[in-house]
N, C-alpha and C positions, 0 to 999 in steps of 0.2 A: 975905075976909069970911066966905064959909061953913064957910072951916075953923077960925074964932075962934068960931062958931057951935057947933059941933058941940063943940070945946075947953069949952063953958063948958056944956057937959050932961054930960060925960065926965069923968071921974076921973082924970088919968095920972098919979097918983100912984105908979103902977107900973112906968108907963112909966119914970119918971124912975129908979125902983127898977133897973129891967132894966139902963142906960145906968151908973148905979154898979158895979154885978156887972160888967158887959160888960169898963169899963174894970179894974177889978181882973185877969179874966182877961187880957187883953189884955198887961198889966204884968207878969203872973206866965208868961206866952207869950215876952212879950219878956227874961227873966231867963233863964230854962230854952234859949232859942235857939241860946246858943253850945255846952251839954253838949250838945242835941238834934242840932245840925248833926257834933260831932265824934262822936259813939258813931253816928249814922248811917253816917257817911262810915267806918268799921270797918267794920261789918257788911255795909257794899258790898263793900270790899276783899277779907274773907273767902270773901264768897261768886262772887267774880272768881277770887279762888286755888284754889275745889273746883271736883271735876268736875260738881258741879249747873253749873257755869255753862257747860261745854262742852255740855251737855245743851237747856240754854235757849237758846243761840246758832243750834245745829239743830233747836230746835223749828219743824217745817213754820207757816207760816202762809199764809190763804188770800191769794190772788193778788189777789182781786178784794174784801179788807177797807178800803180805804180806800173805793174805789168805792160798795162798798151803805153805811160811815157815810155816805156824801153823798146817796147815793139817801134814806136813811131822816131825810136832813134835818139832822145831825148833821155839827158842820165840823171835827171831830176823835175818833180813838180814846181814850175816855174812862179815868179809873182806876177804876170798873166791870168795865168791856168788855176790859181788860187783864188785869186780875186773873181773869178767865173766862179769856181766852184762853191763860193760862199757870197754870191751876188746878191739874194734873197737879205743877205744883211746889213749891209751897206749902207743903206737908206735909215732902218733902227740907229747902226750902231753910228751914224754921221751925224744925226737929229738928238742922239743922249750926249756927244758931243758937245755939239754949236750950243744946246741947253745949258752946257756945263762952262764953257766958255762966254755965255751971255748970263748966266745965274739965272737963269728961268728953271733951271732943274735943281734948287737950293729948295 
């Protein structure tokens, strides 16, 4: 009752607007999926095949990282708090990339 209340001072004409868009995206997410999922699954590969990956594998990590996400409330390492944590690689592993995507690393 008070949300048919509020519905009838409100405009959502917008709202409805947002829900059209949403699904359009949604549609054009679910099109793009299969390229998305197979050119990802490459660029894992590649980056499994170079020595950035023997690098990231012995990247130290703190002993006590799962413990303080739980201390700080938090019931998993986020992709955030990943992306921080392996920051030092980013740069390599983005540049063997773009190489591999422009054939400069052929």
């Amino acid at each position: 009752m008070y949300a048919s209340a509020i519905e009838a001072e409100i405009d959502l004409t917008s709202r409805y607007n947002d829900l059209r868009e949403a699904f359009i995206d949604l549609m054009a997410c679910n099109a793009l999926l299969p390229e998305f999922n197979r050119r990802r699954a490459e660029l894992i590969a590649q980056a499994r095949k170079s020595p950035i990956y023997t690098d990231i594998k012995s990247a130290a990590l703190s002993e006590d990282l799962f413990y303080n996400a739980a201390i700080a409330g938090k019931p998993w390492v986020g992709p955030t708090e990943t992306l921080q944590l392996f920051e030092s690689y980013q740069g390599p592993l983005a540049q063997l990339w773009d190489n591999q995507l422009t054939g400069k690393g052929n």
